[in-house]
N, C-alpha and C positions, 0 to 999 in steps of 0.2 A: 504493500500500500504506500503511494505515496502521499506525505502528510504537507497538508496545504501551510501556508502564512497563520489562514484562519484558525486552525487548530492551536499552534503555537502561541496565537494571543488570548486564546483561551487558556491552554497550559500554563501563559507565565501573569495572569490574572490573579488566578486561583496561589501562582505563588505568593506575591505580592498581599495579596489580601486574607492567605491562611484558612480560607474556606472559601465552599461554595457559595453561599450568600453575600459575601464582602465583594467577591469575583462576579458575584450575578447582577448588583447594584453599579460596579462599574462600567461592565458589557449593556446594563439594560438587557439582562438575557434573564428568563427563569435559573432559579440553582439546580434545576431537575436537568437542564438543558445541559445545563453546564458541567452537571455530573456526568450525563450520556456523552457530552464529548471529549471528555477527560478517559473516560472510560474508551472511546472510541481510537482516540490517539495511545494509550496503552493497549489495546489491541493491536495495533498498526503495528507500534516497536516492538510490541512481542517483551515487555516489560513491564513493571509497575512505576509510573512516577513520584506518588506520593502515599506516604503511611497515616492514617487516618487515626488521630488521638482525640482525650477531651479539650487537648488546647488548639485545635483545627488539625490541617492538613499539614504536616512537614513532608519533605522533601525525603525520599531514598536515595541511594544513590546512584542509582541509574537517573534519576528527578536531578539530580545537580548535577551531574555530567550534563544535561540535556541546557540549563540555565542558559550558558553563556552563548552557545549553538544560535536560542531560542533570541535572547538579545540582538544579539549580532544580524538574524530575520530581520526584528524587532528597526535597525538602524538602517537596514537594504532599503527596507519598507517606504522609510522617511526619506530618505534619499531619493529614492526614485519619485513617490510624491509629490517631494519640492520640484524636479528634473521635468516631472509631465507640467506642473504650473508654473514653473517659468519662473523669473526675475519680475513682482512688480511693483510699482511704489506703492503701495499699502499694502499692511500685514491683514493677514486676514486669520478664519478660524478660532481657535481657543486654546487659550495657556496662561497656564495656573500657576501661582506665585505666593509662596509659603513663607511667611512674616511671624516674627514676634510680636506682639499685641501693641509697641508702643510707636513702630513703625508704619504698621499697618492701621493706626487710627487712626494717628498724627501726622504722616507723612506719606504715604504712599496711595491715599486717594485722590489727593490733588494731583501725584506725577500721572497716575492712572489715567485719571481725566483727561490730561492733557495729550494723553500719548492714544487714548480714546476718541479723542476730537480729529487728533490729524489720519486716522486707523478706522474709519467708520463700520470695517466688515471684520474686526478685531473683537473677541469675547476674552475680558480679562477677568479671572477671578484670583480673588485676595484670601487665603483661608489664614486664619489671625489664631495660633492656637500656643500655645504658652509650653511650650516642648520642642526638641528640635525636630525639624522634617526630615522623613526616609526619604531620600533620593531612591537612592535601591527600589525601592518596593514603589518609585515613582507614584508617589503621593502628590509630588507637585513637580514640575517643570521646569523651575527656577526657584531657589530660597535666597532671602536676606538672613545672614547668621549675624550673631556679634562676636562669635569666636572663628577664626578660619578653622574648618574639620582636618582631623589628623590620619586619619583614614578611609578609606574606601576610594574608588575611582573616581576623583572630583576633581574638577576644575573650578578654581577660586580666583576671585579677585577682587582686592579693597576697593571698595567705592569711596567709604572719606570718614575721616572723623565726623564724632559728634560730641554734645558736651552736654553736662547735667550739673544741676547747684539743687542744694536744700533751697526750698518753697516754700509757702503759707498766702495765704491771702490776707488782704489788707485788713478783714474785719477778724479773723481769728489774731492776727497781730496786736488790731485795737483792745481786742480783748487782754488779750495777755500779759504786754508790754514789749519792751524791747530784749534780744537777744543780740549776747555779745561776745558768747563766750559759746566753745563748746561743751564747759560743764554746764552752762544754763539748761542744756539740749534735754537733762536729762529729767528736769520738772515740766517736759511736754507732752501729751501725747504723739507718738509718730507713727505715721502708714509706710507701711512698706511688703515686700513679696513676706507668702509665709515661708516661713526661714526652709523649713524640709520639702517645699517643692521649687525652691530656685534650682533651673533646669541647666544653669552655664554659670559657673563662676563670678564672671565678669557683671554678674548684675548684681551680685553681693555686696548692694554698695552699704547699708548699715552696720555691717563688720568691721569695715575700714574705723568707724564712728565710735567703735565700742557701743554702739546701741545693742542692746542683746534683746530687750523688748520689744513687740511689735505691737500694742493693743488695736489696731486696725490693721489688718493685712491681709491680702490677696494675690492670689499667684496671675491678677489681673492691674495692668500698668490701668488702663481706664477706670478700674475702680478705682483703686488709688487717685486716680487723676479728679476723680468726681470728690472724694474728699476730701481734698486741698480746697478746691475747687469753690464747695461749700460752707467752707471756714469748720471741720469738722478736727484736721490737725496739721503739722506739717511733714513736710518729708522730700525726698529727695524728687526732683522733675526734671526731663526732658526737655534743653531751653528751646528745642525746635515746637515744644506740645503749648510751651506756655501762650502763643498769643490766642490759641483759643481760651482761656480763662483771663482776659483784660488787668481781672484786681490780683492775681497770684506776683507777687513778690520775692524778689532773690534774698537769702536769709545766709550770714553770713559769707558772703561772698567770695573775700578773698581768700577764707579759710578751709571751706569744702567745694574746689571744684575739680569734676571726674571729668576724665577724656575717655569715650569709649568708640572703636570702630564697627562698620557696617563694611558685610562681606556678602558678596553674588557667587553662589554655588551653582554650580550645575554637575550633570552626568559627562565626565569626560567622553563617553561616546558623543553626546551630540554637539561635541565642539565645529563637527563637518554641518551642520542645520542651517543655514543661513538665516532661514524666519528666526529660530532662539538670537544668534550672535546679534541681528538687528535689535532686538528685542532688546536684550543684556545689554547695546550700548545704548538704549534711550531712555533705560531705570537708570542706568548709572549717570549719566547726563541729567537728566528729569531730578533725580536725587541729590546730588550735588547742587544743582541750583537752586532749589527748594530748601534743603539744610540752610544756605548761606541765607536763604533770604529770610525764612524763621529768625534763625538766631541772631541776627540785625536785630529783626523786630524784639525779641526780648530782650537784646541788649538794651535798644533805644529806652524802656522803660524803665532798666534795671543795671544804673551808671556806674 
């Protein structure tokens, strides 16, 4: 038998998403379908590809010899795609773009927009989720990291600093009085990630502080954002997030400020894709200019 394309993006569905139902939601296929063709393509090879547990389907080994085979289709596929459509000024289709939640509020709907506006047959999704993105298992297309990845087949590359200061708003300040000191920090309430689900180091920034308390905290930048926001407490902000909140003020200034970067990951396979490489250089363009022009804006209110 020979096994078509079709079968293989079924195959490496069902890897990616560890069952048939996470595979079936992708495909838009039934998981019944998707089992008969799983089963149909393990016929064909005269093999089993996957062992079936209560934590889903893992791979045999004959199923992971088959992986990479299955990609490498997987990259023909796209290539040839792009080859029948040709070179043309607008990107079209859909590609998804995996953000940490303070990017993807604060920053990367406006580049979105813009790269939307000039791309009218362009479908961009933003999935905003507080973990880092499987490339592998092609969850998304493109990720913003704030750490460069130290494994797997990835192509990285810095888009640009950014910068963060402890916040508060003007009426939580009014309340409270002034802060002058970092030991004042420690008769305030502060928001920040809850300490056991910060997913990358580098957002650890209450650590640095000796804050070990969180009495507000969520492993959500926007929630946090909403309690500043609200004069509920202070805590550390994103200077590109602050000019959506007008009355949030820089607290301590010259004391506590963090330099963190933004990283564009992809699949080292699809470094040959032309539509992604466009893509990749109009968020990083798009992003850098948006950074620079945010953080103007919070400087100018916060001298």
């Amino acid at each position: 038998m020979a096994e078509s394309w079709d079968d293989l993006r079924i195959f490496l569905a069902v890897v990616r998403g560890e069952s048939l139902s996470a595979a079936g939601r992708v495909l838009r296929m039934d998981p019944a379908t998707v089992g008969r063709r799983v089963a149909r393509l393990e016929q064909g090879l005269g093999a089993a590809l996957f062992a079936k547990s209560p934590q889903g389907y893992g791979l045999t080994e004959a199923g992971a010899r088959l992986v990479d085979h299955a990609e490498a289709a997987e990259q023909a596929f796209s290539l040839a795609a792009e080859a029948v459509r040709g070179h043309s000024e607008g990107l079209s289709g859909q590609i998804r773009i995996g953000a940490p939640d303070g990017s993807a509020n604060f920053l990367l709907p406006q580049v979105c927009a813009q790269i939307s506006d000039a791309n009218p047959d362009l479908d961009l999704q933003i999935v905003a989720l507080p973990r880092v993105m499987n490339l592998s298992r092609r969850e998304v297309d493109l990720a913003i990291t704030v750490s460069p990845p130290s494994a797997g087949r990835l192509l990285v590359q810095k888009v640009s600093d950014y910068h963060l200061h402890l916040a508060a708003s003007e009426a939580y300040l009014a309340r409270h009085g002034d802060i002058t000191c970092l030991e004042d920090l420690r008769g305030h309430r502060i928001t920040g990630y809850i300490p056991d689900m910060i997913f990358d180091k580098e957002l650890d920034y209450l650590a640095d502080l000796g804050l070990e308390r969180v009495p507000l905290a969520s492993n959500s930048v926007s929630v946090q954002f909403h309690w500043l926001r609200i004069g509920a407490a202070l805590g550390v902000v994103h200077d590109f997030a602050m000019p959506a909140a007008p009355d949030l003020r820089h607290v301590l200034r010259d004391q506590v400020s963090l330099t963190r970067s933004f990283y564009l990951v992809r699949h080292a396979a699809d470094r040959r894709l032309e539509r992604l490489n466009r893509l990749a250089q109009l968020l990083q363009d798009g992003m850098r200019a948006e950074l620079l022009r945010l953080e103007e804006q919070a400087a100018a209110v916060n001298p």
